[in-house]
DOMI-914142 format. One record per residue: residue number from 1; residue in three letters; x, z, y of N, C-alpha, C in turn. Coordinates in Angstrom, 3 decimals, always signed. Layout:
N
    nr   rest       n_xx       n_zz       n_yy      ca_xx      ca_zz      ca_yy       c_xx       c_zz       c_yy
   NUM    ALA          X          Z          Y          X          Z          Y          X          Z          Y
...
***
This chain:
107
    nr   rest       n_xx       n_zz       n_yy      ca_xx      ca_zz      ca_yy       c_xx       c_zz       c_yy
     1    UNK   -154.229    +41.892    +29.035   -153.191    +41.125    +28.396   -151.871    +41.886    +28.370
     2    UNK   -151.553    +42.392    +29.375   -150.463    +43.568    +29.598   -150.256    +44.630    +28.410
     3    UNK   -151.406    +45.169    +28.134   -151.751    +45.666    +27.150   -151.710    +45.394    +25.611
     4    UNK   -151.034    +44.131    +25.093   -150.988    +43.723    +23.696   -149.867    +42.772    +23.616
     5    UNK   -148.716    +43.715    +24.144   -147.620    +42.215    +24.000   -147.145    +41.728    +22.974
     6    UNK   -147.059    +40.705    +23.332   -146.665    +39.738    +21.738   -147.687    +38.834    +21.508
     7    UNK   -149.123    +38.957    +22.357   -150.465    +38.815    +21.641   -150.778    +37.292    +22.614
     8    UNK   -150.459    +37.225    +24.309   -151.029    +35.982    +24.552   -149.532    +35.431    +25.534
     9    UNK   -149.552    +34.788    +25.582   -148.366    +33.404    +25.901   -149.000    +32.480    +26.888
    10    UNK   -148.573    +32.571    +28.072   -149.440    +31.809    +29.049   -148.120    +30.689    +29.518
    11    UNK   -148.891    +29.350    +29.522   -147.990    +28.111    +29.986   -148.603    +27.966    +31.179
    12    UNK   -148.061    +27.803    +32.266   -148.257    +27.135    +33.804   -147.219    +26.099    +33.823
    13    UNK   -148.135    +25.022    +34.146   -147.082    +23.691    +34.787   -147.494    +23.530    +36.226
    14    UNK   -146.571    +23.474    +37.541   -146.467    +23.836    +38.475   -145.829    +22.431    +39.385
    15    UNK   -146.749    +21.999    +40.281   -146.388    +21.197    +41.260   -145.489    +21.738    +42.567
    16    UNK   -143.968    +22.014    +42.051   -142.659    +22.646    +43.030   -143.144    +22.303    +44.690
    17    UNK   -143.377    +20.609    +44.898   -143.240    +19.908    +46.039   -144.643    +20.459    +46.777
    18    UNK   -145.413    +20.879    +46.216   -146.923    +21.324    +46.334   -147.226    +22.653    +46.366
    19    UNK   -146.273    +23.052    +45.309   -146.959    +24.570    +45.326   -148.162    +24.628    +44.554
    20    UNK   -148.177    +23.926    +43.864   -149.785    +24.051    +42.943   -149.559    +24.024    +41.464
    21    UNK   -150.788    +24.704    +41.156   -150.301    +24.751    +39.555   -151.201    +23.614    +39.274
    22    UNK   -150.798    +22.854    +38.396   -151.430    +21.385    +38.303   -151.566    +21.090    +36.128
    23    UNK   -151.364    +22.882    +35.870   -151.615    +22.431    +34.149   -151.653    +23.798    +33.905
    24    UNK   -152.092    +24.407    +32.720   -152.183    +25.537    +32.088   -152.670    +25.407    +30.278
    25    UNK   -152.111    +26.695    +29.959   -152.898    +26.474    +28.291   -152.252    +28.040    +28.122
    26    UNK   -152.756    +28.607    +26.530   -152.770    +29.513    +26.326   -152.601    +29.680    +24.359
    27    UNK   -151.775    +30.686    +23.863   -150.926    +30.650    +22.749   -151.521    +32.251    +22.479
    28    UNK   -152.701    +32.700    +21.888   -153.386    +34.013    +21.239   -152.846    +33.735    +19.747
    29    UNK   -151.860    +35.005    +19.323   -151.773    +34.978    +18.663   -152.329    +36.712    +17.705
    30    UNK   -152.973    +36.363    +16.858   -153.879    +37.710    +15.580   -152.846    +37.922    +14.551
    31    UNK   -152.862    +38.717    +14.491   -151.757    +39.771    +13.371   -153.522    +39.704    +12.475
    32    UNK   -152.945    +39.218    +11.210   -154.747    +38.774    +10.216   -154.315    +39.909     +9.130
    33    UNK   -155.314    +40.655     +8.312   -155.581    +41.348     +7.218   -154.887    +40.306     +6.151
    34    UNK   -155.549    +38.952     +6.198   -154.597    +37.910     +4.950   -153.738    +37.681     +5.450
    35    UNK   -153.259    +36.975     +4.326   -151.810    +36.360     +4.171   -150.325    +37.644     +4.765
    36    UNK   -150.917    +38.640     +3.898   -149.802    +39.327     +4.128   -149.676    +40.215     +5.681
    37    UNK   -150.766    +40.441     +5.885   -151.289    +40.861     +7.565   -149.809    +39.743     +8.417
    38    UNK   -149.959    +38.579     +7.905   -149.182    +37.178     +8.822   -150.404    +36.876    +10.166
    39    UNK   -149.565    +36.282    +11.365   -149.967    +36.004    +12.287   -150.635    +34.424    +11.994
    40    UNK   -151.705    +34.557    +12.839   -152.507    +33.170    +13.485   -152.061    +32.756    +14.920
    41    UNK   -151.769    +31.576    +15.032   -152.277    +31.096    +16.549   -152.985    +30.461    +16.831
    42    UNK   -153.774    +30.681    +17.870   -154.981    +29.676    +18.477   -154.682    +29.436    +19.762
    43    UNK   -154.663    +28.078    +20.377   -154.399    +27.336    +21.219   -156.127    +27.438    +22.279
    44    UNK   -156.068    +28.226    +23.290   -156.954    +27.803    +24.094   -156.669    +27.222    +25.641
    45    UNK   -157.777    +26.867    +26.325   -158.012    +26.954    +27.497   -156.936    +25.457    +28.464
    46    UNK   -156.817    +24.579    +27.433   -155.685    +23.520    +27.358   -155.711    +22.753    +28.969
    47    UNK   -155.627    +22.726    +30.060   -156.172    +22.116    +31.540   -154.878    +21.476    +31.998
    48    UNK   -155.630    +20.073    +32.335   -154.570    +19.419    +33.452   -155.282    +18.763    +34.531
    49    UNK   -154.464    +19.154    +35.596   -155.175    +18.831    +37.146   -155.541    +16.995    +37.029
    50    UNK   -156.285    +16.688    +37.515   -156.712    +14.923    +36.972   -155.795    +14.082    +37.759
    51    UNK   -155.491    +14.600    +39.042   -154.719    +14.235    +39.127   -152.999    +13.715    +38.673
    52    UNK   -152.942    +14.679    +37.733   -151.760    +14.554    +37.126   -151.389    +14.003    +35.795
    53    UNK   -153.347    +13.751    +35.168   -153.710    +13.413    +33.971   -152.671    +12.037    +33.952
    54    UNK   -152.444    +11.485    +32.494   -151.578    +10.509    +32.138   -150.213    +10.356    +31.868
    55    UNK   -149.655    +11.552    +32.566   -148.051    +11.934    +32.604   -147.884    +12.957    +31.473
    56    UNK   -148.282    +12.515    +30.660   -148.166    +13.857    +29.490   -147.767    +15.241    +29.260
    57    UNK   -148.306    +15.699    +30.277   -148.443    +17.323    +30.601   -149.244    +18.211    +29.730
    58    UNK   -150.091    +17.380    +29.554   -150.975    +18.081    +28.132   -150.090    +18.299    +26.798
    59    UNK   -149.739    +17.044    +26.637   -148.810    +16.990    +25.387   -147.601    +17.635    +25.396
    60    UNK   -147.110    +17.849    +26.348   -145.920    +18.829    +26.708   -146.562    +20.794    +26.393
    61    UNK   -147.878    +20.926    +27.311   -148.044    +22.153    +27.161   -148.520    +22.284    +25.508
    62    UNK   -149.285    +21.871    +24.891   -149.514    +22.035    +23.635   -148.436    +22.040    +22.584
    63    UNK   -147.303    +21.046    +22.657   -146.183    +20.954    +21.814   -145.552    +22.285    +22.048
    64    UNK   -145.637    +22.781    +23.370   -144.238    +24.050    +23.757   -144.822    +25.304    +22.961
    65    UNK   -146.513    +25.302    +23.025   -147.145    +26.155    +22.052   -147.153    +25.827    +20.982
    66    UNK   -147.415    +24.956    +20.068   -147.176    +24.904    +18.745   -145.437    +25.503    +18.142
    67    UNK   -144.813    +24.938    +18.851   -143.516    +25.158    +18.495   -143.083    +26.651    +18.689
    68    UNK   -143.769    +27.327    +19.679   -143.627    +28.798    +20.025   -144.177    +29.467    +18.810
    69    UNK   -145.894    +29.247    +18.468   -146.364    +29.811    +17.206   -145.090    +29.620    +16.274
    70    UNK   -144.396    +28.838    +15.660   -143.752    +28.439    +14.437   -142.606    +29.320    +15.105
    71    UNK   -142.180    +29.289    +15.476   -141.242    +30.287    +15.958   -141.604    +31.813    +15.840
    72    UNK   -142.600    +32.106    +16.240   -143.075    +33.435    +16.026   -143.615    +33.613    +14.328
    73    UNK   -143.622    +33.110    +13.660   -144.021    +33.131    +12.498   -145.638    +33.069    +12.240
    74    UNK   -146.076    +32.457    +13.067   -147.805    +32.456    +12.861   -147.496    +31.299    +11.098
    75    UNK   -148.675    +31.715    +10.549   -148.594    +30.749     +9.091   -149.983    +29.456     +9.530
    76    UNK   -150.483    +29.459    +10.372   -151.183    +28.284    +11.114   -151.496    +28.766    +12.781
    77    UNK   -152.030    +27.128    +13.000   -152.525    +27.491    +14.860   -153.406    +26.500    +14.918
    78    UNK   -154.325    +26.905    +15.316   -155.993    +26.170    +15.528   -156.249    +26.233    +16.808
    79    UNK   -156.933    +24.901    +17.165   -157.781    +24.681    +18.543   -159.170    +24.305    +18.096
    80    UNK   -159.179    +24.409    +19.225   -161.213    +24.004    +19.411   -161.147    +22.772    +20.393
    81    UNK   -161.913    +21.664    +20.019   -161.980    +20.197    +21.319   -163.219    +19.770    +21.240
    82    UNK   -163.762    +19.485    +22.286   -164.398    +18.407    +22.395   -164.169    +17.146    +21.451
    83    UNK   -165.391    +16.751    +21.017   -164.818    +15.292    +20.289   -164.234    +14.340    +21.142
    84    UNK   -164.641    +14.333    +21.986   -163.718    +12.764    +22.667   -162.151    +13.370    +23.355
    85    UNK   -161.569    +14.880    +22.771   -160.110    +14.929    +22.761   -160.022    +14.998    +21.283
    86    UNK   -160.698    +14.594    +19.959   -160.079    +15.172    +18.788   -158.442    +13.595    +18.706
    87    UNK   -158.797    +12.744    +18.976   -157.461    +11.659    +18.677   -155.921    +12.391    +19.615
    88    UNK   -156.358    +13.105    +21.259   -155.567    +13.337    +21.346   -154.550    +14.551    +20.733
    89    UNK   -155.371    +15.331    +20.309   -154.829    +16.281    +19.003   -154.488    +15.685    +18.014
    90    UNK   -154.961    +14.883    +17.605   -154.238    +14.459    +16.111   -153.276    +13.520    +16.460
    91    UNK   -152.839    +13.044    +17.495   -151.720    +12.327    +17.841   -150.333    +13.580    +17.836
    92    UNK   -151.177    +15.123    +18.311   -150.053    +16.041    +17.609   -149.625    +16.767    +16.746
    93    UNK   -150.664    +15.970    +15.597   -149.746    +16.579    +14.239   -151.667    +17.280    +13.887
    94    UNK   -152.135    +18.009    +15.158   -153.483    +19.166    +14.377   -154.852    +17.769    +13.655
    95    UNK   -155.025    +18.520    +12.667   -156.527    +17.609    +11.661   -157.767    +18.324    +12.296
    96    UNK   -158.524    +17.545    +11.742   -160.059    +18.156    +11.796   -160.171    +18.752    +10.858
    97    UNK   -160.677    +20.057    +10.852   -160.792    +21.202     +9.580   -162.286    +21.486     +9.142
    98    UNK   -162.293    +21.736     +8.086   -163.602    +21.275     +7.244   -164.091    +22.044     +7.325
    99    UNK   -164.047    +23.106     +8.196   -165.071    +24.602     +8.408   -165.655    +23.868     +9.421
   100    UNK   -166.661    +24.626     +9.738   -167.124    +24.608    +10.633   -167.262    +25.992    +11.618
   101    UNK   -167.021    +25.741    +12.944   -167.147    +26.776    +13.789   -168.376    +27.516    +14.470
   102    UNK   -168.523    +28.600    +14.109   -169.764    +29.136    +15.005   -169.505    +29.987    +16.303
   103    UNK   -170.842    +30.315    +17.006   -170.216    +30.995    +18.218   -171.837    +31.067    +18.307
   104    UNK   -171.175    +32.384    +19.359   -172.978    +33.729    +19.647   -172.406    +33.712    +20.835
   105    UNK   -173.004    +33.228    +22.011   -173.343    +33.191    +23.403   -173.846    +34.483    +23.709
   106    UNK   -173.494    +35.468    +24.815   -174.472    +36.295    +25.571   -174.032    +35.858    +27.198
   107    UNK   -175.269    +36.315    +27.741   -175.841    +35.836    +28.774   -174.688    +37.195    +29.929
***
């Protein structure tokens, strides 16, 4: 990661009184051949400690990344969810996109 700056954006949300990191997510952004070799962002790896679930820490780390992409000039930013988080994404603005995603597993 050291190695490609500009390229990943790491959010830690951090329990001070604890000492624990209690949230994380992640802001990859691709310099693309289209649109003018314009940047993409993709939102991965979105985690909140369960304990802390309900206090909108999620929605905090995802907003601080979306708003970072648009700032950096990405021309979109895509996630990947589980269906039973797609409402809480679309409560921030992201749709369900009519592609469909593939993926090649190795062992």
């Amino acid at each position: 990661m050291k190695s490609c700056p500009g390229t990943y954006f790491i959010l830690v949300a951090e329990d001070l009184t604890k000492g624990q990191v209690i949230g994380t997510t992640t802001l990859v952004v691709e310099q693309k051949f289209i649109h003018g070799a314009g940047m993409r962002g993709r939102i991965e790896d979105v985690v909140v400690s369960e304990d802390y679930r309900g206090l909108e820490l999620g929605k905090l780390l995802v907003e601080t990344l979306t708003l970072l992409s648009k700032q950096l000039g990405c021309y979109k930013i895509s996630l990947e969810c589980a269906d039973r988080n797609v409402r809480f994404y679309e409560a921030l603005g992201y749709n369900v996109d009519k592609e469909k995603f593939m993926v090649q597993r190795f062992k």
